[in-house]
N, C-alpha and C positions, 0 to 999 in steps of 0.2 A: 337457488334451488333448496339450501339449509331452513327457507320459511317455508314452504311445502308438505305435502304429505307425501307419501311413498304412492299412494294411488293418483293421486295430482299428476305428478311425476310421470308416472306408466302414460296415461292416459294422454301428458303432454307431445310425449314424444311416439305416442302409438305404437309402441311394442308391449308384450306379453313377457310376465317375471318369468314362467315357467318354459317359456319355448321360444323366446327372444326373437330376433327378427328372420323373415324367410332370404333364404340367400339372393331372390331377385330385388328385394328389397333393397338391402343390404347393397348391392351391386349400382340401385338407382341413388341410394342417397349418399354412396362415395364418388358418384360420375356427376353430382350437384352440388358437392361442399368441399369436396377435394379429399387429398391425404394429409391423412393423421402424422402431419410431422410440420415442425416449424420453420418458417422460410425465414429468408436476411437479405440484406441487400448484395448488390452486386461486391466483389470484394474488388481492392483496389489493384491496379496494373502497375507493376515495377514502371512504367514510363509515368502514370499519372503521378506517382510517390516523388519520384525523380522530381518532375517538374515542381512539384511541393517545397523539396529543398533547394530551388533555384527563385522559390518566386519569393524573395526578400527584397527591400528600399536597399541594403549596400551590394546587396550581388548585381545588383540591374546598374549601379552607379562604375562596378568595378569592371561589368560587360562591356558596358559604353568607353569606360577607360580604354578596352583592349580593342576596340574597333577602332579609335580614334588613334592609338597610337600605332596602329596598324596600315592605318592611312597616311602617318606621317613618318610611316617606313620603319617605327622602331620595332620591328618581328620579335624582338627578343622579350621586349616587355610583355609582349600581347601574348606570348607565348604561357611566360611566367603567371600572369595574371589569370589565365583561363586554366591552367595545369593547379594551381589554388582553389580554383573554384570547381572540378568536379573532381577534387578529390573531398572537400568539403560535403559536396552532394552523395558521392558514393559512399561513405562515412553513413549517413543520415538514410538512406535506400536501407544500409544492409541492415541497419536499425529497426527502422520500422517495418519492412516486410516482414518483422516475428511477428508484431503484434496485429491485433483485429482479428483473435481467434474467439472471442466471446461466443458468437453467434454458431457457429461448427460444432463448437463443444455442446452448446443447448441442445443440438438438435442429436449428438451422440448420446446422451442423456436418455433419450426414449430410448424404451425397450424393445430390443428385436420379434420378441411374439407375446402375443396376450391369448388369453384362454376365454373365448364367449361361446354365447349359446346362440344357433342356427337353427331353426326347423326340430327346436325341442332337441336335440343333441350340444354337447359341450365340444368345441373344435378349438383346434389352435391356428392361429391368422399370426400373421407379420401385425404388429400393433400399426404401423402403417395405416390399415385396413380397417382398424375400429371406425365404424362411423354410432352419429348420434342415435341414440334409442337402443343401440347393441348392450346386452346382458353381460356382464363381464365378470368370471369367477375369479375371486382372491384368494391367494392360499400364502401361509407364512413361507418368505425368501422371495417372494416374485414383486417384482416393478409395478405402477399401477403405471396402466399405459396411454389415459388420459382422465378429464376431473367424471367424477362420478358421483351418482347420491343416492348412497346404500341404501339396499330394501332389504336387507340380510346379513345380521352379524354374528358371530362369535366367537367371543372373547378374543377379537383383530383389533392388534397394535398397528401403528401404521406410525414408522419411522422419520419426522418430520425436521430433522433440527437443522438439516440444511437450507429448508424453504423456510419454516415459519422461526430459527432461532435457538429450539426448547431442545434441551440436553436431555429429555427422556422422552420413549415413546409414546405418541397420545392414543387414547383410548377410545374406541370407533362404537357405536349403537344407534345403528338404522333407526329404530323407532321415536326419538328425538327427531321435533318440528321448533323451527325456534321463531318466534314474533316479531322481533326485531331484524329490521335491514342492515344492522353495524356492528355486526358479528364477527370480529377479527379472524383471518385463517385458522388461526390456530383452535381454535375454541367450535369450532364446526367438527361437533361430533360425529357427525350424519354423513358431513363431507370425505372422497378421499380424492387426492390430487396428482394427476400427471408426475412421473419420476420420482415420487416418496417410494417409500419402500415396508410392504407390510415383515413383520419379524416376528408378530407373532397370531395363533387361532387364524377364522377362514371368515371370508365374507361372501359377497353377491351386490354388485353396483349396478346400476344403467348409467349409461356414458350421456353426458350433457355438456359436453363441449369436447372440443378436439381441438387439434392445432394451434392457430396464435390467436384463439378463444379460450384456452382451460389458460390458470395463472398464470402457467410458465410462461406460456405467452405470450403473456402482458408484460411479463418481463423483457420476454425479446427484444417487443415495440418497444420499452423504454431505454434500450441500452442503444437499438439500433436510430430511434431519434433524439438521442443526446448529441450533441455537439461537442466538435473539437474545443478547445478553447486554448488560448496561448499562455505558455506557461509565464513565470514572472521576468525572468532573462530573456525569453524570448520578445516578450514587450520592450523590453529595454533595449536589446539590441536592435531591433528593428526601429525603435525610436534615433537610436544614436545612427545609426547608417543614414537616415532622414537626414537628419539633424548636418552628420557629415558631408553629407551629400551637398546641401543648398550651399555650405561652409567653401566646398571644392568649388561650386560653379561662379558663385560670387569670387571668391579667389582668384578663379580662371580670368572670369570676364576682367576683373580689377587689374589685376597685371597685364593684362592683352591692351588694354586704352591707353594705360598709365605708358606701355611701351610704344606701341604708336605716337602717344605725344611726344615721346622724346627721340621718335626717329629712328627707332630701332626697327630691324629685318622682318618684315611679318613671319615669315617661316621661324625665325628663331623665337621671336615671343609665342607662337601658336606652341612650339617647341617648347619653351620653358614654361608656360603656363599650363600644360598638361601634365608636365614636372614637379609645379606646385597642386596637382590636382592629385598625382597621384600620390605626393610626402601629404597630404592633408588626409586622404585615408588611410586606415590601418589592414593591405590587401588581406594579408594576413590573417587577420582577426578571425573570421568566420573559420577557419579550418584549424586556427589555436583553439578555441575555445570546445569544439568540436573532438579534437585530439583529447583536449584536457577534462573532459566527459567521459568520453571513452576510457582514459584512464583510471580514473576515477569509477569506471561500472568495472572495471577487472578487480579493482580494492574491495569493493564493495562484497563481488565474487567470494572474496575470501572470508568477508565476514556475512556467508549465508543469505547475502541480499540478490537478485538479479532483479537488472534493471533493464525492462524491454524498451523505453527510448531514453534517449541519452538525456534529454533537458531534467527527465524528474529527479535527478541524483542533484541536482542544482534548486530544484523546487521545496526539495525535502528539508531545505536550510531555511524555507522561509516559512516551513509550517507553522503555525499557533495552535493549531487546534488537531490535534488527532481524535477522531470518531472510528470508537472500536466497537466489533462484535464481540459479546462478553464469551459465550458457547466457541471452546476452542480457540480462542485468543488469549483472553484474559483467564479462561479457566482452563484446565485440562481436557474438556470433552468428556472424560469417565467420572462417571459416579463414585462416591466416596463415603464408609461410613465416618464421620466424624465425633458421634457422641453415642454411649451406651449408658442405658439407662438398668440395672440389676432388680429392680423395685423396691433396691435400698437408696440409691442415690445416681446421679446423672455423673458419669465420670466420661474426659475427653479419651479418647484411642492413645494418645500419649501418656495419658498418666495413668493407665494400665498395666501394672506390672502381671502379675496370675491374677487368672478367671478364679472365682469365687462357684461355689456350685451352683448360683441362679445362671451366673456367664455359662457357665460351661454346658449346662441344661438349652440356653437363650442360643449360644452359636451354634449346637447341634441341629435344633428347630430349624437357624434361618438356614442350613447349609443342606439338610438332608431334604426342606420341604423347599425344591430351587431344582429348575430346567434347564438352567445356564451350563457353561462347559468352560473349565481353563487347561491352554495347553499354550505349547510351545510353538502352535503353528496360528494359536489365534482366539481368543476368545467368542464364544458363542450365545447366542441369549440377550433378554431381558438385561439393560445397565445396571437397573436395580439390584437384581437377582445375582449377578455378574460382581457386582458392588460388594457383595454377603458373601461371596465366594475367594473376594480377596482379601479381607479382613480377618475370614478363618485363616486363611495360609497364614497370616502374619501373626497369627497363635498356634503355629503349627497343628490345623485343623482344614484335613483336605478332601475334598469331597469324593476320589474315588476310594482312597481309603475307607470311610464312612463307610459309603454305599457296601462297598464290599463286605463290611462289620457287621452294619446293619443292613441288610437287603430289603428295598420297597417289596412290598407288597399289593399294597391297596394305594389310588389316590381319590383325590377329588379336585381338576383343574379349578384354576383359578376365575370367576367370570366377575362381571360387571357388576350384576347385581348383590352376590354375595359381600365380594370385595373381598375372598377370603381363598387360601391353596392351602389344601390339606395332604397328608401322605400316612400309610400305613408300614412302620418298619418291625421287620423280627427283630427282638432284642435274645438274649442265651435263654433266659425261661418267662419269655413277656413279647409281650406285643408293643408297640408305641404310637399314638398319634401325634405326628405333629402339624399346626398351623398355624400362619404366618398372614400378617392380612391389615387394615388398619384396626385403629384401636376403638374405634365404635363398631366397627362390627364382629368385633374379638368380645366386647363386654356382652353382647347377646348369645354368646356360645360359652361362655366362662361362668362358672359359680366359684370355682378358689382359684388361692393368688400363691405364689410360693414366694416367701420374704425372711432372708438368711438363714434357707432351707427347712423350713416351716410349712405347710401347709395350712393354709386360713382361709377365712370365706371371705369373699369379693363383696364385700357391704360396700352402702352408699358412700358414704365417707373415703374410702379406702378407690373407689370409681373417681370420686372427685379430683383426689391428689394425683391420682394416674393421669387425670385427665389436665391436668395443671403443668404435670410433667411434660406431657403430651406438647401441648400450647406452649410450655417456655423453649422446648427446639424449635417447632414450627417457627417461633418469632427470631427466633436464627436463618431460619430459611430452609430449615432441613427437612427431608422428607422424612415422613416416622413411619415406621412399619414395628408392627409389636410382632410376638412369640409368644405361643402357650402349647401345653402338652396336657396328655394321658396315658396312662396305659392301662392295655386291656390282658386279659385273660387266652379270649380265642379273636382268633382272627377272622370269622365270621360275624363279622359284628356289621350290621347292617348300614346302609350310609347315610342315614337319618339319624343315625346312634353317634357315627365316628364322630362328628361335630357337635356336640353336645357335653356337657359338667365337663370342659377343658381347665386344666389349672395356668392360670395367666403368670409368666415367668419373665417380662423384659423388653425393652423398647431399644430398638436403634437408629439412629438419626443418620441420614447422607443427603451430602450434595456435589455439585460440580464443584470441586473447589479451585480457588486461585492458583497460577502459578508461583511458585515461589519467588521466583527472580522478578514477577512484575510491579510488585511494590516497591522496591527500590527505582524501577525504571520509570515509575508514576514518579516517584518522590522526586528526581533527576531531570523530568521532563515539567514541572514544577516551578525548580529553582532558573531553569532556561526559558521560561517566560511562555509554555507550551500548557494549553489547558487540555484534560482527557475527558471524553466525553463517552459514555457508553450507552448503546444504542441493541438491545437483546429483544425476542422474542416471548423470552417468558417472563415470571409474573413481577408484578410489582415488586413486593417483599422479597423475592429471591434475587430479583437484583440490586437489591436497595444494601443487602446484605452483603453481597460479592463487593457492590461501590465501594459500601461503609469501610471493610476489611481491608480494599488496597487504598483507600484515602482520598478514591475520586469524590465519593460526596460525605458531608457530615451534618447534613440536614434532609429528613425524608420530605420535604415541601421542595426540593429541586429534584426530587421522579415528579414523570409524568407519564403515562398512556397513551396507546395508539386513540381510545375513544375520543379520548381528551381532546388529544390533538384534531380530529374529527369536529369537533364542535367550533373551532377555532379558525376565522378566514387568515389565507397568506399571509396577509397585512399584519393580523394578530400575530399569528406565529412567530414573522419573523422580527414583532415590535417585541415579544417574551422571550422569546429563544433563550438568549444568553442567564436564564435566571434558571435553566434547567442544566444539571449534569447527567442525569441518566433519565433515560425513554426505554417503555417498557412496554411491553403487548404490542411491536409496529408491525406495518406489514412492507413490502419492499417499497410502496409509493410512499408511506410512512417517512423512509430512510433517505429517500432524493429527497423531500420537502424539507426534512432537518439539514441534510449537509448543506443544501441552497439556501435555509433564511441563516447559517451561518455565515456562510459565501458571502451574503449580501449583505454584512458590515465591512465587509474589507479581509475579512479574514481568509488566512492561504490553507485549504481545510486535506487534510488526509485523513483516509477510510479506511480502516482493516475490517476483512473478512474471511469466511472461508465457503461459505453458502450461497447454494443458487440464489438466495434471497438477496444477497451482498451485490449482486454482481451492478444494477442500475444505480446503487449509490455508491459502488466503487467508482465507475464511469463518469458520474456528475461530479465528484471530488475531485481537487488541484491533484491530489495526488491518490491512486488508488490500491492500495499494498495488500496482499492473496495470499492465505497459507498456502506453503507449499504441500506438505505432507497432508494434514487432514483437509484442504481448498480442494473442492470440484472444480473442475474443466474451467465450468463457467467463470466461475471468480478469479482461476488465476487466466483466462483470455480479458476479462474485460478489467483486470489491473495494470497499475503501471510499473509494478514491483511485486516480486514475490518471496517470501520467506522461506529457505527453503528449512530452517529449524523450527518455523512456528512458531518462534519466542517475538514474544509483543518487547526483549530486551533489543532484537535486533535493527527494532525499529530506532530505537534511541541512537546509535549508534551509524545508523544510516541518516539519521539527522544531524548529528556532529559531522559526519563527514563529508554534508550536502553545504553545511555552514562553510566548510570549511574550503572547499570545492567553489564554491563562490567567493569567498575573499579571493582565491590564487585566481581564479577568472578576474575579479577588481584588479588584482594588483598587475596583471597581466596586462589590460587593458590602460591602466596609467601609466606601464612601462611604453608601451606603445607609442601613445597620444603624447607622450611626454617627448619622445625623439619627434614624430610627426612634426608635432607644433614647432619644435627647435628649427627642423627642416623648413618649416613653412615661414618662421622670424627669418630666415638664416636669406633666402632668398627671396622675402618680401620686400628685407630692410633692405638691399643688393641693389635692387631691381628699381625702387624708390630713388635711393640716393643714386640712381646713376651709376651704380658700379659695374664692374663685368661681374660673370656670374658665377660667384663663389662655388658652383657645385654644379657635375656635368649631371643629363637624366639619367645615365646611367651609374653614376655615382648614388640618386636616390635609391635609384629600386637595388641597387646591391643593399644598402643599409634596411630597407625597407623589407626585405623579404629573405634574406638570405644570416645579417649578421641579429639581426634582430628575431628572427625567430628559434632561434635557439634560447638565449634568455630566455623570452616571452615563453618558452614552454617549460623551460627550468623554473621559470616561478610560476606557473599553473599547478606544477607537481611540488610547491613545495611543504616540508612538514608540518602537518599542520598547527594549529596553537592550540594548548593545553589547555586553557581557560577558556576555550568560544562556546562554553554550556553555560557559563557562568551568566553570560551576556541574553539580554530578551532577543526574538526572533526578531530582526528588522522588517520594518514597513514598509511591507507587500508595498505601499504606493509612492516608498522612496526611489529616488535617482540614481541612480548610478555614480553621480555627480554630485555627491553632498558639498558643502563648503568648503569642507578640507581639502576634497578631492580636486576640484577646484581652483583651489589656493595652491595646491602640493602642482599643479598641471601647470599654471603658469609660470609658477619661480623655475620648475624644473624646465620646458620651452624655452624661457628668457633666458636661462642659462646658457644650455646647449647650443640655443642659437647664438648668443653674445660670443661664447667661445668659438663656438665654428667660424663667425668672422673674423674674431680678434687674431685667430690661425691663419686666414685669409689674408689682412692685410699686415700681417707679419710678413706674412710670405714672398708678398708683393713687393713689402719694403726692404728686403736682404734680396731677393731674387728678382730685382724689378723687370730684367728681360723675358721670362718664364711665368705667365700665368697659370703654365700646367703645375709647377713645382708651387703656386701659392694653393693651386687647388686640391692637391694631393694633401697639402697640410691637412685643409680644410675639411675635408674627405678624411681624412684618419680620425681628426679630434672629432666628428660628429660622431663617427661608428664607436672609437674607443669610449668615446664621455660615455655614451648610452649603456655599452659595457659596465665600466665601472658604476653607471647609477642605480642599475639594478640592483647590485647589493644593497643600497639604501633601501629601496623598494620595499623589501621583505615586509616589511612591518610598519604600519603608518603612526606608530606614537612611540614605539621604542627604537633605540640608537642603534647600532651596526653592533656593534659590542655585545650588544644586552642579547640581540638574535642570532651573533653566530655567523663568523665570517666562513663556516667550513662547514658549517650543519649543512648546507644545500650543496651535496655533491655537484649536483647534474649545474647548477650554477657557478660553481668555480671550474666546469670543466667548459661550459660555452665561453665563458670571460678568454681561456686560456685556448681554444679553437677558435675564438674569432680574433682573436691580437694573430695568432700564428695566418689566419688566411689575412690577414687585412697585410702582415708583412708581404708573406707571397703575391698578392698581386700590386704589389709594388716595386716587389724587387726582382719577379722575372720576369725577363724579358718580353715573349709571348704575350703572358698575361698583364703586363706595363701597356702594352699597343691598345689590345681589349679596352680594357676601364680607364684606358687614358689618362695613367697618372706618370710621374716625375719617381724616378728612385732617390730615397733622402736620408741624409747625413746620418753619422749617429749622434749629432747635435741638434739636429731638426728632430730626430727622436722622441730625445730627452726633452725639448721642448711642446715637444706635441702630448707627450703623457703627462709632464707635470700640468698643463692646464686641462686635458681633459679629467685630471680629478677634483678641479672647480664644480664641477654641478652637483657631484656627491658630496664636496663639503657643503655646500648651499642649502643642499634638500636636509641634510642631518641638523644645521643651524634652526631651517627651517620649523622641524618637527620640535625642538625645544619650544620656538616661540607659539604654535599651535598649543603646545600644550600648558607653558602660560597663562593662556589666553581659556582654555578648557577649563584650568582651576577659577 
């Protein structure tokens, strides 16, 4: 509708500018097009969420476990195994029922009433109720309550920075028709848009679209047909349960024939081969890993992160590429003066010590000729104008002070076409004009210049170097606004007069500036192998400027533009992507296509934002992080993380901790797999040669679920490494399973298992009447080895030594609660009958600890020769 004309317009939609539509009207084309509010999909049922977190490859394998051994009467197992799994499930429910508020919030968004014109009367309706062709009055503070194309401006700002990016408000004039179809949001003067917010003068719009037809929209439809996708661990876990899975069944089946051939009990091989099914998975795992998320979103709690599901605190370790919104992320959100110019010289706000009399003439201008308001409950107004008012206080120059001093009089608002806000104050025996405006429309109302309190005439010459001045902030990015005065005699001075032979006295430059802290956090996210991308609404040079400063880009040929982008099919895009660090002019479809032709190298992409415009490329992002304090509704429903300091520092931070939050998940899971496999040697190799069988089932699932996950969660939680910034982000497309990992699984397996037999037929051979007393050995050395291995664990390339045989409280307290329960059921009675073991000597003891810390020396030897082998 921004290529149209204002009578096009009327005539498209058959209503009248002056008397708008009749109420039966109005009543036919809401009972044909619907209400003015945006719809979403069905939201999700605590039972469907549920079912979510049960439909996994190892939960369905661990099900089938607890059926089957429920069939072969072992109740306690089946017990165990399903009491794991919906405690894992209830974990992940109470998770995700926060999130999928994106689409509520959008529709809280629209405003409760709009002001239109009925039967030539101005009425107020529930915005609900706007339908298409309805007249709709603007006035500064009110919501626009769906898209509209002005036939009536003035002097209407209309506050956009959360839809289209831009840190000031843009400047609205119905009479503007524009030629072109690829007219970015932002740049549609004629336009005003559902949920912006005018702030300042009045307008007159017709409504031309409503509900999920005006932008917003279109934003719904894309947040509501984006797709889930699975984060990086969750691929991998889900790969390993597979994986485990086929591992169990082959196992199963291989011990069931191999015992048949040799004449053994069907019942007891069916028995032990579900035994070996369940030592081959890690029941555990799923509710470790789960717990150790969880904990990990409470640390995070503390460093101002929240995390609405558990996997992205895990995700956030594998990012490479962070895609920020520059407006309130990377910058402050308020405007700033940064450079003042005296019309002697361009000095920064820092190196300001006292105003000179051009300054002190230039601040009074920008402060007395200014609508804005500062107080202690909030500031009011125009950024700009807002921006001049805090730059006096900081030269202790305050505007009711002023005002009070000098009391307006006279003004002349600020308009479009002028480009120019004048004010009339009493001074003690004088009048004063002052006005504030850009500097080409200052030089047609100025004849002299005041230069080191001089009065001089404004020649060519003297225009030019102004204008030079001018143009070297702008090429900062700063916005310039000049200052010029007069004074008069009476104050009937006409108002064709008051703008007229002004003396030109001063220019000040502002912008959004950077946060302080986020250049270090670029430079930090840098050295860890993290590329920052930023991705803003406003102009080219203004962001090129913010990059330049914090260090994202150092070359202006990596901006590029929303048009740009435009010209450019998917293919291209995502074959150039990587050659661009900052995009400038986008619109929200802009901001999916970027995150996704990044996506589409492999890379693990996170998005900050705070704008309804953020919210579709939060959603398309691995990971999607929302301010909290200045983030709409929408952005922080359709993130996966929110800030609740708005520091782009905290992001860093939640990335270290997501690194780090994934190793203790690795090392978790090779503690595991590492007993597993021991278990599964231990009575593979048994089972083969013919032996009886070193290990009863319920010998496994004690070790397997009860002494073993205590560890397993003592090192999910443990502290993390100091250095894991230092390191590049690993590869999204790596295993789980790297070589080492690999190498460190079997030796450690072979181990445990070697020793749990070498216990075995110790036992046999001192106690040759007593197979309970060789099993009991055997049963000790698996539980205790695995104990002691985990102190190895902590760290896959440095020694026990080097990491701290006491740094991990919560790990030297499971070592010393599982040796205490692994004695108790051994040495009382009751519990002897239970788990069917043998009470033993304190020479069988001492013999069962000194070899179970065979596998921790092996794994420590181990890691020397890995890293041999590394050099």
């Amino acid at each position: 509708m921004y290529n149209k004309s204002i009578d096009d317009v009327l005539k498209e939609f058959s209503t009248d500018k002056n008397k708008g539509l009749s109420e039966a009207e109005a009543k036919a084309r809401l009972e044909k097009n619907g209400l003015n509010k945006l719809s979403s999909k069905k939201p999700k049922t605590l039972l469907s969420i549920f079912l979510a977190q049960i439909n996994d490859a190892m939960i369905y394998i661990l099900i089938g476990a607890a059926i089957i051994s429920a069939i072969m009467g072992e109740y306690s197992d089946s017990i165990v195994i399903l009491i794991v799994i919906l405690i894992n499930a209830i974990i992940g429910v109470v998770q995700e029922s926060k999130a999928e508020k994106a689409l509520s919030a959008l529709k809280e968004l629209s405003t409760p009433k709009a002001l239109v014109k009925r039967n030539g009367e101005v009425i107020e309706i529930p915005s609900e109720e706007v339908v298409l062709g309805d007249i709709v009055v603007i006035d500064a503070g009110r919501y626009i309550p769906c898209d509209l194309r002005l036939i009536q401006t003035a002097n209407l700002k209309i506050e956009e920075s959360a839809f289209t990016g831009e840190s000031v408000p843009a400047d609205k004039d119905a009479t503007k028709v524009f030629d072109s179809k690829d007219i970015p949001v932002g740049d549609r003067e004629n336009m005003a848009y559902m949920s912006t917010l005018a702030t300042y003068g009045r307008g007159i719009g017709v409504c031309v679209a409503t509900a999920m037809d005006t932008e917003i929209g279109k934003i719904a439809k894309m947040i509501e047909n984006e797709e889930e996708d699975m984060t990086p661990l969750q691929k991998k876990l889900s790969s390993l349960g597979k994986i485990l899975g086929i591992a169990a069944i082959i196992i199963c089946v291989l011990i069931f024939v191999i015992g048949l051939f040799q004449g053994r009990d069907t019942f007891e091989m069916a028995l032990t081969a579900i035994s070996l099914a369940v030592a081959a998975i890690p029941e555990g795992l799923p509710a470790i890993v789960a717990i150790v998320l969880a904990l990990g979103v409470q640390r995070m709690i503390k460093q101002n992160a929240i995390v609405k599901k558990l996997p992205a605190v895990e995700t956030l370790g594998s990012v490479n590429i962070i895609c920020s919104d520059k407006t309130g992320t990377l910058t402050l959100n308020k405007m700033t003066v940064r450079k003042v110019y005296d019309t002697n010289s361009i000095l920064s706000v820092d190196d300001i010590n006292d105003l000179n009399d051009n300054s002190k003439i230039l601040f009074e201008t920008m402060i007395l000729c200014n609508d804005a308001t500062l107080s202690d409950k909030g500031d009011t107004g125009d950024p700009t104008e807002i921006a001049l008012l805090d730059i006096g206080v900081r030269f202790n120059y305050y505007k009711d002070e002023l005002n009070n001093k000098y009391n307006r009089i006279d003004e002349i608002p600020f308009d479009s076409d002028r480009k120019l806000m004048s004010t009339v104050n009493k001074y003690d025996n004088h009048y004063r004009v002052h006005t504030k405006g850009a500097i080409d429309s200052l030089f047609k109302v100025c004849t002299k210049i005041l230069i080191n309190g001089e009065i001089k005439d404004l020649t060519d010459p003297i225009k030019k170097d102004l204008l030079s001045k001018s143009n070297e902030m702008s090429n900062e990015a700063l916005r310039v606004l000049g200052g010029a005065y007069k004074d008069l005699e009476s104050e009937n001075t006409s108002i064709p007069d008051i703008e007229k032979d002004l003396i030109f006295v001063g220019l000040m430059g502002m912008i959004d500036p950077p946060r302080e802290e986020v250049k270090g956090s670029i430079d930090l996210c840098d050295k860890a192998g993290i590329t920052t991308i930023m991705i803003t609404g406003d102009h080219k040079n203004t962001a090129y400027a913010i990059g330049h400063e914090l260090g994202i880009s150092s070359d202006f040929n990596e901006c590029i533009e929303g048009n740009e982008l435009d010209t450019l099919s998917d293919d291209e895009i995502k074959n150039n992507i990587n050659k661009y660090r900052i995009f400038a002019r986008v619109s929200p479809e802009h901001k999916v296509k970027i995150v996704k032709a990044f996506k589409s190298h492999g890379n693990i992409v996170s998005m900050t934002g705070d704008g309804v415009n953020d919210a579709p490329s939060l959603k398309a992002a691995d990971i999607g992080v929302a301010m909290g304090i200045t983030g709409t509704d929408v952005a922080k429903g359709a993130a996966d993380m929110i800030l609740t300091d708005d520091n782009f520092t905290t992001i860093v931070g939640a990335v270290e901790e997501g690194r780090n939050i994934y190793s203790n998940i690795k090392k978790s899971i090779t503690f595991l797999l590492s007993g597993n496999f021991g278990e599964v040697i231990a009575l593979f190799v048994a089972i083969v040669l013919n032996w009886a069988a070193p290990l009863q089932p319920i010998h496994i699932l004690w070790v397997n679920l009860i002494t073993d996950s205590f560890p397993a969660l003592a090192l999910g939680v443990d502290p993390g490494d100091e250095g894991v910034m230092e390191y590049p982000p690993r590869n999204p497309k790596e295993s789980i399973f790297t070589k080492d990992t690999i190498f460190t699984l079997i030796i450690n397996g072979l181990t445990v298992g070697i020793t749990t037999l070498i216990a075995f037929k110790t036992g046999l051979k001192y106690y040759s009447d007593s197979i309970v007393h060789a099993q009991t050995m055997a049963f000790v050395v698996l539980s205790i080895s695995q104990l002691f291995l985990s102190f190895s664990l902590r760290d896959s390339k440095k020694s026990i030594f080097k990491v701290g045989i006491l740094k991990n409280k919560a790990l030297l307290f499971s070592l010393i609660l599982g040796v205490v329960l692994q004695i108790l059921i051994i040495s009382v009675p009751f519990l002897s009958s239970v788990f069917k073991t043998y009470p033993l000597s304190f020479g069988d003891f001492e013999f069962v600890f000194l070899i179970s810390l065979v596998p921790l020396v092996i794994n420590e030897i181990s890691k020397l020769i890995l890293g041999i082998f590394r050099k």
